[in-house]
C-alpha positions in Angstrom: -83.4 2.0 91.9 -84.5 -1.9 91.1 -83.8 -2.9 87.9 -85.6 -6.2 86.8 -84.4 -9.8 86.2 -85.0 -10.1 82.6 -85.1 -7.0 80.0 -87.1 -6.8 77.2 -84.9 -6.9 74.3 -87.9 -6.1 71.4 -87.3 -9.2 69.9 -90.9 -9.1 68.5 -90.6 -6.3 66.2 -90.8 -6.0 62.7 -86.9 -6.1 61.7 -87.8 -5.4 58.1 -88.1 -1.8 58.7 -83.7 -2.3 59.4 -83.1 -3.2 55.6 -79.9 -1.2 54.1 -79.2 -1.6 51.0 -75.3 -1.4 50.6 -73.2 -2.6 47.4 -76.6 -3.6 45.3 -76.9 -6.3 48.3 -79.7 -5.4 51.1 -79.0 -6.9 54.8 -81.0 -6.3 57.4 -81.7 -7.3 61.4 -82.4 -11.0 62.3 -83.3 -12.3 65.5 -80.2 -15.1 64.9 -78.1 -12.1 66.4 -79.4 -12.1 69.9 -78.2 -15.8 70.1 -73.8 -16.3 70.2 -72.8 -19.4 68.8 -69.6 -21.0 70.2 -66.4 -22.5 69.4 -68.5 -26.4 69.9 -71.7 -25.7 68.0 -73.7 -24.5 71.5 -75.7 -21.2 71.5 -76.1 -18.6 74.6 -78.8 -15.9 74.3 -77.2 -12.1 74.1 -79.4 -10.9 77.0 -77.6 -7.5 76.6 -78.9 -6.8 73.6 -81.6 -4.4 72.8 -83.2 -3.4 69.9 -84.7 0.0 69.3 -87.3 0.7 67.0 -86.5 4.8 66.8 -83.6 4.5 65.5 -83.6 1.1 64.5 -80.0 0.1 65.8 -78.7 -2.4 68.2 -77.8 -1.2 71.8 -75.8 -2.5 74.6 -77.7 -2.2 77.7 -75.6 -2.2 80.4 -72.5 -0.1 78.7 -75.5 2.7 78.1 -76.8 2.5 81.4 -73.4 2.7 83.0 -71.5 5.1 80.8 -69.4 3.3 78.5 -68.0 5.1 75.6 -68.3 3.2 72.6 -70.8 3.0 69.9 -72.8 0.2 71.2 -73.4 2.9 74.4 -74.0 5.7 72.6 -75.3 5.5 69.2 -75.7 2.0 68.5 -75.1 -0.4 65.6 -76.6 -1.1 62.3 -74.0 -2.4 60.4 -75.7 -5.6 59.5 -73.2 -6.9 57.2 -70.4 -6.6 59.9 -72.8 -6.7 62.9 -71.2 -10.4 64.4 -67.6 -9.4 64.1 -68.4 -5.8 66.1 -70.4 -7.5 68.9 -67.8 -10.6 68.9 -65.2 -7.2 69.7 -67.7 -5.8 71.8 -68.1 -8.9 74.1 -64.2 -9.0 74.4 -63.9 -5.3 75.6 -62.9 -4.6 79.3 -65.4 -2.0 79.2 -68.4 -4.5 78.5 -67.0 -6.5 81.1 -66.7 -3.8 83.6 -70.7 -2.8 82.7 -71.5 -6.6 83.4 -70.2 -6.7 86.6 -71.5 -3.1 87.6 -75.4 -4.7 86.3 -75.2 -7.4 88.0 -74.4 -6.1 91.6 -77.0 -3.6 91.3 -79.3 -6.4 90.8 -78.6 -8.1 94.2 -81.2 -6.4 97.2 -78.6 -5.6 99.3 -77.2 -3.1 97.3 -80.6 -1.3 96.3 -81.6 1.8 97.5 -85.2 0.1 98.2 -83.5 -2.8 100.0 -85.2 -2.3 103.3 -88.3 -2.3 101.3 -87.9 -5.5 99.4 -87.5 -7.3 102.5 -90.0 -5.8 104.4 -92.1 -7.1 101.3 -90.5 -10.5 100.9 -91.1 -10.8 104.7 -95.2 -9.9 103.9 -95.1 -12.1 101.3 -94.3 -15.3 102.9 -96.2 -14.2 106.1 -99.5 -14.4 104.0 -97.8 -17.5 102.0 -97.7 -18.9 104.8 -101.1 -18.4 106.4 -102.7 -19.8 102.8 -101.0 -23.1 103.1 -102.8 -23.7 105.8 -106.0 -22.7 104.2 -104.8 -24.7 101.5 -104.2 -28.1 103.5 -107.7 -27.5 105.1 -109.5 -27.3 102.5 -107.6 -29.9 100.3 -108.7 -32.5 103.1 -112.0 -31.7 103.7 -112.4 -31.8 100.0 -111.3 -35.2 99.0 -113.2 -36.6 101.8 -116.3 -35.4 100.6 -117.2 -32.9 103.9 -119.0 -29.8 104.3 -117.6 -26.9 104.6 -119.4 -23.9 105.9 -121.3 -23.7 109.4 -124.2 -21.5 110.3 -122.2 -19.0 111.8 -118.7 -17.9 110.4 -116.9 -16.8 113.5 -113.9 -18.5 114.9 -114.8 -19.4 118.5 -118.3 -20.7 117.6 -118.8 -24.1 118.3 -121.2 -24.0 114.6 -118.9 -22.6 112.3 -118.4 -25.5 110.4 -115.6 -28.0 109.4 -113.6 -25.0 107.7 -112.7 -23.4 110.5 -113.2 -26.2 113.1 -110.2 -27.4 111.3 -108.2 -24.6 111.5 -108.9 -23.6 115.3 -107.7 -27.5 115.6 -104.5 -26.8 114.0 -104.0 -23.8 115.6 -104.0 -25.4 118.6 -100.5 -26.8 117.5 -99.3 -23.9 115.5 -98.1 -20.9 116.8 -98.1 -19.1 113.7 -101.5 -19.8 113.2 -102.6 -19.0 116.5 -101.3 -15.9 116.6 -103.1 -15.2 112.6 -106.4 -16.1 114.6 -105.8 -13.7 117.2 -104.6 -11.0 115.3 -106.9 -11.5 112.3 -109.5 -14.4 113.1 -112.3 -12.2 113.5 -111.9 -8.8 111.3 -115.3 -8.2 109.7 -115.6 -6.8 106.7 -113.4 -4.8 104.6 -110.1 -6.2 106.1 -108.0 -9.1 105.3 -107.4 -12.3 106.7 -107.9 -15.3 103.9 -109.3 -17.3 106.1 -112.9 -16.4 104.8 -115.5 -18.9 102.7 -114.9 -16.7 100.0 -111.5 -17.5 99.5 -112.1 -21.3 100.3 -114.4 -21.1 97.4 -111.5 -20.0 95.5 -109.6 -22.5 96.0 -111.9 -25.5 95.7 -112.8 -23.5 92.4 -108.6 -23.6 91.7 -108.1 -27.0 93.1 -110.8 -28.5 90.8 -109.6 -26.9 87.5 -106.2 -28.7 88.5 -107.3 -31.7 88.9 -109.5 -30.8 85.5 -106.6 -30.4 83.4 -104.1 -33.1 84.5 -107.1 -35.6 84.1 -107.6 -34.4 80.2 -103.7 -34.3 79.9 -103.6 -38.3 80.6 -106.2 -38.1 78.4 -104.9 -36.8 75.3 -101.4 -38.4 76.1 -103.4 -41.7 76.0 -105.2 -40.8 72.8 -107.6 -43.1 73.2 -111.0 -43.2 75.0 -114.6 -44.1 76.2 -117.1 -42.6 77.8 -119.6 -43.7 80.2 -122.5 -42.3 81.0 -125.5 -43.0 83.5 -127.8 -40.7 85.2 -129.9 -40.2 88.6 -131.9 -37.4 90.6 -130.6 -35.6 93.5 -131.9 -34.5 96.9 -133.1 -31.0 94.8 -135.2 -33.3 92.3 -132.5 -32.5 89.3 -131.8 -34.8 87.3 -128.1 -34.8 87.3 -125.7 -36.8 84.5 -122.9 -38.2 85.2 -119.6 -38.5 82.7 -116.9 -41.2 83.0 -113.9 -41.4 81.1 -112.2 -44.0 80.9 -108.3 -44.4 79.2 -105.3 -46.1 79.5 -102.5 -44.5 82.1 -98.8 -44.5 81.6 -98.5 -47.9 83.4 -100.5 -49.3 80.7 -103.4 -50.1 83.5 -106.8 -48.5 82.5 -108.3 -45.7 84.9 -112.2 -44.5 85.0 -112.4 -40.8 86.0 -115.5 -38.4 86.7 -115.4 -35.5 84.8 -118.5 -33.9 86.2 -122.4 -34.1 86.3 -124.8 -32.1 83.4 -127.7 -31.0 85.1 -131.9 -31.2 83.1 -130.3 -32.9 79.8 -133.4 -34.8 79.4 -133.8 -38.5 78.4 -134.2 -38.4 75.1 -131.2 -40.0 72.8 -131.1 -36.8 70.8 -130.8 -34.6 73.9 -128.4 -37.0 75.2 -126.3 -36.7 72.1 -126.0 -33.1 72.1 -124.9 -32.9 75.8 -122.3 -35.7 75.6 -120.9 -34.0 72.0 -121.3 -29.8 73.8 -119.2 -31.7 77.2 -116.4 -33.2 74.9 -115.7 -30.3 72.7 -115.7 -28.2 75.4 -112.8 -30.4 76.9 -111.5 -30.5 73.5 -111.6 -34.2 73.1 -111.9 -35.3 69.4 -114.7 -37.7 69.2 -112.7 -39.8 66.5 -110.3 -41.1 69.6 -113.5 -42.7 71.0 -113.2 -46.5 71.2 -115.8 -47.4 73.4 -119.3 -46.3 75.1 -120.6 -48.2 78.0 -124.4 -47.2 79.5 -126.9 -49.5 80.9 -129.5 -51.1 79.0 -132.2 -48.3 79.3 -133.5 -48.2 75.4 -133.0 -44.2 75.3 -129.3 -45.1 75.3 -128.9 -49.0 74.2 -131.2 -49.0 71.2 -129.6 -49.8 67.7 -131.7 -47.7 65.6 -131.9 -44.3 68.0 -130.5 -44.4 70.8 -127.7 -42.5 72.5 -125.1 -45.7 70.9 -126.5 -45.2 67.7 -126.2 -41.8 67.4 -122.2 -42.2 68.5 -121.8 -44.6 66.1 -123.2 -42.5 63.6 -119.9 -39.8 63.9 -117.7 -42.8 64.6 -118.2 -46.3 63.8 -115.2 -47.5 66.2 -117.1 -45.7 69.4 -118.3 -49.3 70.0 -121.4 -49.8 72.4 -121.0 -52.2 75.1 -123.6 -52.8 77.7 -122.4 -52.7 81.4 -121.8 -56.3 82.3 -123.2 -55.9 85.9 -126.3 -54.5 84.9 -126.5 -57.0 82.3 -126.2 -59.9 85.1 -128.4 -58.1 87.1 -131.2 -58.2 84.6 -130.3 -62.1 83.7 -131.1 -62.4 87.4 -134.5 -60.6 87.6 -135.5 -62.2 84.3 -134.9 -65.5 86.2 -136.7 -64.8 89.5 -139.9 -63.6 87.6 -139.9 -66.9 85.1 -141.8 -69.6 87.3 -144.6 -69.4 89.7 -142.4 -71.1 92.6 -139.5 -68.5 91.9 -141.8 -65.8 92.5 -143.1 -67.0 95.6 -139.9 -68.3 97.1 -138.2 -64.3 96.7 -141.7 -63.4 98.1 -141.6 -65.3 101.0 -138.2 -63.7 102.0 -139.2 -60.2 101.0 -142.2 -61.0 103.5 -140.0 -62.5 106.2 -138.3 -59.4 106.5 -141.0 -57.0 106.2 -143.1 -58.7 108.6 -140.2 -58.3 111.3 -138.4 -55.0 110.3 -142.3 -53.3 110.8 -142.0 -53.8 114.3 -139.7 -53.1 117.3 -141.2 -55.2 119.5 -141.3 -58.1 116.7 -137.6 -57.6 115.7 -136.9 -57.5 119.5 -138.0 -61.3 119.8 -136.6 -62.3 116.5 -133.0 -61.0 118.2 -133.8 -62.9 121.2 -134.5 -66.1 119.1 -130.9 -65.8 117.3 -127.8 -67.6 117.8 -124.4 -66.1 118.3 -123.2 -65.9 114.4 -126.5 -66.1 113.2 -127.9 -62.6 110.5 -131.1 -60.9 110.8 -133.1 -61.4 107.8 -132.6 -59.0 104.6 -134.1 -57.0 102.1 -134.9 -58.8 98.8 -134.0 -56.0 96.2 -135.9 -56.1 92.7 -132.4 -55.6 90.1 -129.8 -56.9 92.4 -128.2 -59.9 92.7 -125.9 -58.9 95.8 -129.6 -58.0 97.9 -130.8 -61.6 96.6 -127.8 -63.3 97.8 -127.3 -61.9 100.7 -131.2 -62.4 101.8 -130.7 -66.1 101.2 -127.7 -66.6 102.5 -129.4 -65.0 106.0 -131.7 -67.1 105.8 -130.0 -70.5 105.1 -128.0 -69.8 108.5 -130.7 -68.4 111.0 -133.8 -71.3 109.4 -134.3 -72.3 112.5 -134.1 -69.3 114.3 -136.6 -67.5 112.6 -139.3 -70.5 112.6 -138.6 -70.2 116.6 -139.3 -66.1 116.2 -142.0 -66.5 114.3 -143.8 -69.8 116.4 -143.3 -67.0 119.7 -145.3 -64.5 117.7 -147.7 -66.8 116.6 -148.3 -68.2 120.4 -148.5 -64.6 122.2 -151.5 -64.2 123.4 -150.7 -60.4 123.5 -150.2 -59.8 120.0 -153.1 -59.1 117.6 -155.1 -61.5 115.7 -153.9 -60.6 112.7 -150.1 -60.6 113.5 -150.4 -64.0 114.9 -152.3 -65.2 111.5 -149.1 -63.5 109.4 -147.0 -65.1 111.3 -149.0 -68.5 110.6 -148.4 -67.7 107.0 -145.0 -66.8 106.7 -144.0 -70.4 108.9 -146.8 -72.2 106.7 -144.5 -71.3 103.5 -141.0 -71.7 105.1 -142.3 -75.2 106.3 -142.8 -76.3 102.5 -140.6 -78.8 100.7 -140.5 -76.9 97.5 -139.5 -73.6 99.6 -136.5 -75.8 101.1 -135.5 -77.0 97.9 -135.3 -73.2 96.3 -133.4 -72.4 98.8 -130.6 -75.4 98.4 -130.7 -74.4 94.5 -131.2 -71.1 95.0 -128.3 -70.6 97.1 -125.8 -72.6 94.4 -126.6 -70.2 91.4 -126.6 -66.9 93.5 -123.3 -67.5 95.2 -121.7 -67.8 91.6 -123.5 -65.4 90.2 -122.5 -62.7 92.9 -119.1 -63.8 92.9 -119.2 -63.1 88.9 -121.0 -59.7 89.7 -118.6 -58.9 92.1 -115.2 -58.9 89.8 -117.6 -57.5 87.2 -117.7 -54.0 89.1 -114.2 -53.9 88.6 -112.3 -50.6 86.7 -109.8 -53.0 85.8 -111.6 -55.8 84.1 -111.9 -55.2 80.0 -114.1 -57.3 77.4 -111.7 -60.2 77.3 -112.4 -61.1 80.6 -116.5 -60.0 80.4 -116.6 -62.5 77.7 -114.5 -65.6 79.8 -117.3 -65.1 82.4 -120.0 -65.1 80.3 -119.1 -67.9 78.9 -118.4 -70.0 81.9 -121.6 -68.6 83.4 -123.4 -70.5 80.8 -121.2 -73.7 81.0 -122.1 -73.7 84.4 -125.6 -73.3 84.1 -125.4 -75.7 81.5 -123.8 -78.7 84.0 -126.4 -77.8 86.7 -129.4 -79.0 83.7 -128.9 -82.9 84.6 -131.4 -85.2 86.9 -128.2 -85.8 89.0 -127.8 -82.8 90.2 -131.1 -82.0 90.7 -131.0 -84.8 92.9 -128.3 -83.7 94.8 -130.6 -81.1 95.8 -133.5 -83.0 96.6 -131.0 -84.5 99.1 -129.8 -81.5 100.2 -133.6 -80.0 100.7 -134.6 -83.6 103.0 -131.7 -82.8 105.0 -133.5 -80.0 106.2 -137.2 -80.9 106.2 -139.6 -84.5 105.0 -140.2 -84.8 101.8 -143.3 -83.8 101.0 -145.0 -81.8 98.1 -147.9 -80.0 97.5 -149.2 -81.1 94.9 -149.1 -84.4 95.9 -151.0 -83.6 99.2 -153.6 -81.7 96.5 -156.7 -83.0 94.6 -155.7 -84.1 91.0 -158.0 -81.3 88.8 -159.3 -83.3 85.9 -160.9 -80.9 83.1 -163.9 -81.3 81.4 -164.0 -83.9 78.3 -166.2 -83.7 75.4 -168.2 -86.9 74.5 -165.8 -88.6 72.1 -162.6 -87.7 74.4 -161.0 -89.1 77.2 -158.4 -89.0 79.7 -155.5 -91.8 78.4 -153.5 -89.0 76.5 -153.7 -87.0 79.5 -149.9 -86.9 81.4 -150.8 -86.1 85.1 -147.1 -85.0 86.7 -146.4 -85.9 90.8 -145.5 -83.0 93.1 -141.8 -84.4 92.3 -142.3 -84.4 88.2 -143.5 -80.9 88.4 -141.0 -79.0 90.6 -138.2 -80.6 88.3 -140.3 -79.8 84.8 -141.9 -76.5 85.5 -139.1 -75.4 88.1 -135.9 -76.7 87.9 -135.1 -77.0 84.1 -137.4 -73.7 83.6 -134.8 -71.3 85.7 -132.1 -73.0 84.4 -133.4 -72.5 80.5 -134.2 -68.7 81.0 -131.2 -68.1 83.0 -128.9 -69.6 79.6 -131.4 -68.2 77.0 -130.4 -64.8 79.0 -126.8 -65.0 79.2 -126.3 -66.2 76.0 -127.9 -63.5 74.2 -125.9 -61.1 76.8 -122.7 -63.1 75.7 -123.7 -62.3 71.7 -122.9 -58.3 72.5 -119.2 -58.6 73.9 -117.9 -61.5 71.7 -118.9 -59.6 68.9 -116.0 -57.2 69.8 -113.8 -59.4 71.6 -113.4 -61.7 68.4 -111.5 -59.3 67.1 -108.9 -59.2 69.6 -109.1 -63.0 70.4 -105.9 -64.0 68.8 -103.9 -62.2 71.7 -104.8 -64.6 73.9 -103.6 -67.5 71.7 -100.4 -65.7 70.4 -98.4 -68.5 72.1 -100.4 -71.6 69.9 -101.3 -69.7 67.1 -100.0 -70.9 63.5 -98.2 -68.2 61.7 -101.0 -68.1 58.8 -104.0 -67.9 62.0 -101.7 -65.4 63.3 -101.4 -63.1 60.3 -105.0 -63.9 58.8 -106.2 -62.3 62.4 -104.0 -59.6 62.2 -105.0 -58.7 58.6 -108.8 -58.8 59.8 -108.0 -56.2 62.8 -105.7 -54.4 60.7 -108.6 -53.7 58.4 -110.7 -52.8 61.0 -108.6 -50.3 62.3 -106.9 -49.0 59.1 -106.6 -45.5 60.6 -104.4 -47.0 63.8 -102.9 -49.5 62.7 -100.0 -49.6 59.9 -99.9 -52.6 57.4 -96.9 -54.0 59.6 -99.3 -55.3 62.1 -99.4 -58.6 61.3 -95.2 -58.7 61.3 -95.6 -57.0 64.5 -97.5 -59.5 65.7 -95.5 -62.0 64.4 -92.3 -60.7 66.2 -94.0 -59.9 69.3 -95.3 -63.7 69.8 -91.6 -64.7 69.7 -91.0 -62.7 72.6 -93.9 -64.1 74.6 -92.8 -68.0 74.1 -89.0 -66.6 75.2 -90.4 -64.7 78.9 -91.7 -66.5 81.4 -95.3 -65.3 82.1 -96.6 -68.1 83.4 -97.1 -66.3 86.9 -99.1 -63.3 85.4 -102.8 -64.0 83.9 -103.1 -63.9 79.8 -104.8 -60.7 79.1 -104.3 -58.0 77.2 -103.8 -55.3 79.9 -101.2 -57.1 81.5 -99.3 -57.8 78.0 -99.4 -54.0 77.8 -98.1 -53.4 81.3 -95.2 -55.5 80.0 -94.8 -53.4 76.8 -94.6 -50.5 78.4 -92.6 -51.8 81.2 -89.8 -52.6 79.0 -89.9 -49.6 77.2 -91.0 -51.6 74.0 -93.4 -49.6 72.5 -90.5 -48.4 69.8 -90.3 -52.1 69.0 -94.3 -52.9 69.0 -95.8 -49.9 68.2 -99.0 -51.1 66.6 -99.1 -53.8 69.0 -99.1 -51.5 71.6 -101.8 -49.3 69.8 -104.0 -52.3 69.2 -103.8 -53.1 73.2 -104.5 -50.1 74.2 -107.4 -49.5 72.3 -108.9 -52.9 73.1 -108.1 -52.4 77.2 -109.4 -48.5 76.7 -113.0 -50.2 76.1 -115.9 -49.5 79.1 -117.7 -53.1 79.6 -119.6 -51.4 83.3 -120.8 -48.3 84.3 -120.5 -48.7 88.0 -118.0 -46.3 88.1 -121.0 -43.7 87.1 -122.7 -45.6 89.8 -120.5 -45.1 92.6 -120.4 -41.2 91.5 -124.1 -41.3 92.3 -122.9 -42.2 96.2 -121.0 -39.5 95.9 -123.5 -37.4 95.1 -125.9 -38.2 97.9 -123.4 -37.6 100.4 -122.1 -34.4 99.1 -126.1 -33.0 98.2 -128.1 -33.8 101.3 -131.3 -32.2 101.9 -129.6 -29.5 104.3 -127.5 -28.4 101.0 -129.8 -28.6 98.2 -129.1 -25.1 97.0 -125.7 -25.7 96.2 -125.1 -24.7 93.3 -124.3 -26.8 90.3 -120.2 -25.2 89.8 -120.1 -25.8 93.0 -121.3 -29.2 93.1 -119.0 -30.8 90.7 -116.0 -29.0 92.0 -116.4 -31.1 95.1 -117.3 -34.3 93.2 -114.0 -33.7 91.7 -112.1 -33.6 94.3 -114.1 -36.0 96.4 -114.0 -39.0 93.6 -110.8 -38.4 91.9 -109.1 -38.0 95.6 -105.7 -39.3 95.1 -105.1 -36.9 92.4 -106.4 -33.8 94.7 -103.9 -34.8 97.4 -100.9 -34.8 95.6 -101.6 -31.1 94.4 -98.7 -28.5 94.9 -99.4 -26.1 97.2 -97.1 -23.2 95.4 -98.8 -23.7 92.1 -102.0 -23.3 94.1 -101.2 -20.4 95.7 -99.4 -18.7 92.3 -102.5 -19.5 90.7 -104.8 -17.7 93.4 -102.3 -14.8 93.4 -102.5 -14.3 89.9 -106.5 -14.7 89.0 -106.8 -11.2 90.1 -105.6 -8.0 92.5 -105.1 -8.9 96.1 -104.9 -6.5 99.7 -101.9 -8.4 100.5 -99.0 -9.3 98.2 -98.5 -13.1 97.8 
């Protein structure tokens, strides 16, 4: 016979029942018995021990099983008053040693009866073991790489039975053991066993993805604090499919974005929105009072102050606070800016044309190739919300200019091509051949390389609001410096280097309007082609473009003045210092202890002692160094406040780039996937470097224990 590791000692009944009253004084069973304190204060468990109910004594386990002779093998104990002193005897006794010894060798296989039988087990065991680490790896792979899985035939041997088992016929190749599990078992229809079917790799992207689940919302609720993110889009099946970010503070003290899954029809109303975002929370068991920050973009159903989605946050918790994603904020400065001026409009036009007119055509884009020198980019899309597709259009253009006037003069000249082609054409080199177009694109190209280099760092998980608000800000000083005749002369030079000067509305007839009989024209200010492009052109993009960013700016230093002071720790005065402290301490009178301002006090003392020169001043890396040093005993409301302020979303693009995601993992060939499905690979396919690190044991324990298998595991 087997006899098992542990034995149930019946720790968990009701020892009340034990009570003898003896001498007026009543003693009864505790569980302190089953634990033997020694001669230096350390306790050992009495795993010999056993407690039965029936007669409601103490027994010895091995002296019963193995014939010992004394009380604790045959009738048992319930001498509570005296019960330490007879088991401290007991645990001396020969006898009790002898059982020990005798227990413990019929525990080893080798001296079981069923020995034969456990190993022919074992060996079963890690055969099939075996066999699902393979499935395991496969799977895992395809997984975080965002493949398909299934073919149109499942049969090993098929050239279409998909990446799955394309993958393992691969390895096979190299693996004798799993070359002779596909020969033996590769094929054995229904009813039989080989784990190798889609069933079972359903399983596990089902097991993998709950993993990966759970230790996301452990960092979670070890970080305490969080935001959410939110942003939606439609798939390939025409759902409309949500898509939740959250975003918190790691170990490292570096902030992390991660997808926690898409919620399929919510609807785009704020209310709706509400109750989804509330339901997906709760059902992760996040407390919404640990939210420091929601991020969306500025869509009104989830931006507005009085109703929207932020509102409604704000309305359970008044420290959620809302900030608008800084890259679709720039974005929108941008198309606010393109659309201002008549000339604007007609210069992105031009471009957007430009490319139309030769992408439309093979033969067209054939000649425009031909035209182009080594180095030289095709023309590009001009995208309406984008800066990225503006600047990249442009900067196309600025290097193949002359290029595409040759293109377009070939066209234009061909006898073979059709009248109307040849008068588009005609067109499109009429407007690149303007002054005013050359000069856009001179001024044109300053602002957008900024501003996409802005955009660009503002995509970033790692940026916070600090450093939102320093870009803002020198956004608009910029903008600001360019508003001077000088350096809209320096573009005027710029725009003659590349064609004569030469304006239209200089070259057109002055329109007078019609004057009543006591009026005339002396108050009348006529502007030259030069006046106007610099009047209604120049300083007009320029003022919208600062009007927009400055009421951008307005949301994030509304929030960032409260944590200004930690970039000035080092030239604060002690009364700035602590009057700052006091105001976020206030603020935060839930987080932060009254101590703050000490804290803070102490903690810019250290900074003036370390050299951080090297490092740049912001608040995540000040963390990082907290939490490097192991200082968060020393700073704990400093640390608090810092992670808070670095747990805040300023962009949603990481809600963006889970859209790409989805379009790769949903194409039209697998729009009835189903939606468990579907965010179990999103899982694993965004949050990647978390599914490859996942222990295959735990994986296969887990898919053991779900429910009864053929095969024991």
């Amino acid at each position: 016979m087997s006899l098992p590791n542990e034995i149930c000692q019946n720790t968990d009944e009701d020892f009340s029942l034990t009570k003898i009253v003896n001498g007026g004084k009543s003693r009864c069973l505790t569980k302190n018995v089953f634990r033997r304190k020694l001669a230096n204060g350390e306790e050992q468990p009495r795993k010999y021990l056993i407690y039965s109910s029936s007669k409601k004594s103490l027994f010895c386990i091995p002296c019963r099983l193995f014939g010992g002779a004394s009380k604790m093998a045959t009738e048992g104990i319930n001498d509570w008053s005296n019960v330490n002193k007879i088991l401290n005897l007991h645990e001396n006794s020969k006898e009790h040693a002898k059982s020990q010894v005798t227990l413990l060798r019929r525990r080893q296989k080798q001296n079981q009866i069923d020995s034969l039988l456990c190993q022919q087990i074992s060996i079963e065991e890690d055969y099939w073991r075996n066999v699902l680490k393979r499935v395991v790896a496969v799977t895992k792979k395809l997984a975080s790489r965002g493949l398909p899985f299934r073919g149109t035939v499942e049969k090993f041997g098929n050239t279409n039975n998909g990446n799955f088992m394309m993958c393992l016929e691969l390895i096979a190749e190299f693996d004798p053991f799993l070359a002779t599990h596909l020969s033996q078992h590769g094929n054995p229809g229904s009813g039989k066993t080989s784990y190798l079917s889609s069933t079972i790799c359903e399983e596990f992207i089902d097991l993998m993805s709950t993993e990966v689940l759970n230790h996301i919302m452990t960092e979670i609720r070890m970080s305490k604090y969080y935001s959410i993110i939110i942003d939606s889009t439609p798939d390939m099946a025409h759902i409309d499919q949500l898509s939740v970010i959250i975003r918190y503070v790691t170990n490292n003290g570096k902030p992390v974005e991660r997808f926690i899954g898409f919620l399929p029809n919510v609807g785009h109303k704020s209310e709706d929105l509400e109750n989804a975002i509330m339901s997906k929370l709760e059902k992760h068991n996040l407390e919404l009072k640990h939210c420091r920050g929601q991020s969306y973009d500025n869509a009104s159903n989830m931006s507005g102050c009085y109703s929207g989605l932020q509102a409604r946050i704000l309305n359970h918790n008044p420290l959620a606070y809302y900030l608008p994603c800084a890259a679709h904020s720039l974005n929108l400065v941008g198309v606010c800016a393109a659309e201002c001026t008549r000339e604007a409009v007609r210069f992105f036009e031009t471009i957007q044309n430009l490319y139309t007119f030769f992408s439309a055509s093979t033969r067209r884009w054939e000649i425009l190739l031909s035209s182009l020198k080594p180095g030289a980019k095709v023309p590009k899309r001009v995208d309406g919300t984008r800066w990225s597709a503006r600047h990249d259009a442009l900067m196309s253009l600025c290097g193949g200019w002359g290029d595409y006037l040759n293109a377009l003069t070939t066209i234009e000249e061909s006898i073979s091509e059709k009248p109307t082609v040849r008068a588009e054409a005609a067109g499109i080199k009429r407007c690149l051949n303007r002054f005013e177009f050359a000069f856009m694109s001179v001024f044109w190209e300053a602002i957008l390389e900024r501003f996409h280099s802005t955009n660009k760092i503002l995509q970033s998980v790692e940026i916070d609001n600090g450093d939102v608000t320093r870009l803002f800000s020198s956004l608009i000083s910029f903008v600001k410096a360019l508003r001077n005749t000088t350096m809209f002369e320096t573009y005027l030079d710029k725009a003659k280097e590349i064609m004569d000067e030469s304006y239209d509305n200089d070259r057109q007839r002055t329109r007078r309007r019609k004057l009543f009989p006591d009026e005339n024209m002396d108050g009348d200010t006529i502007l030259t082609g030069k006046e106007q492009l610099k009047v209604e052109t120049y300083f007009s993009i320029l003022d919208r473009v600062m009007v927009e960013l400055e009421k951008r700016y307005e949301a994030y230093d509304s929030v960032f003045k409260k944590f200004k002071f930690f970039f000035t720790l080092k030239e604060s005065s002690q009364e700035q210092l602590i009057e700052s402290a006091n105001y976020l301490q206030q603020c935060y009178k839930d987080d932060l202890e009254d101590v703050f301002a000490t804290e803070c006090l102490h903690f810019a003392e250290l900074l003036k002692e370390t050299d951080t020169k090297h490092e740049k001043c912001t608040l995540s890396n000040m963390l990082s160094y907290i939490r490097s040093h192991n200082l968060e005993a020393v700073f704990p409301n400093v640390e608090i406040a810092l992670r808070m302020f670095v747990t805040m979303a300023v962009t949603v693009c990481s809600a963006e780039r889970s859209f790409s995601t989805l379009k790769r993992l949903k194409t039209y060939l697998r729009t009835t996937m189903q939606q468990n499905r579907l965010n179990a690979l999103t899982i694993l396919t965004i949050e990647s470097d978390i599914t490859i690190k996942l222990d295959f044991d735990s994986l296969i324990n887990s898919f053991a224990s779900i429910k009864s298998r053929r095969k024991i595991i």
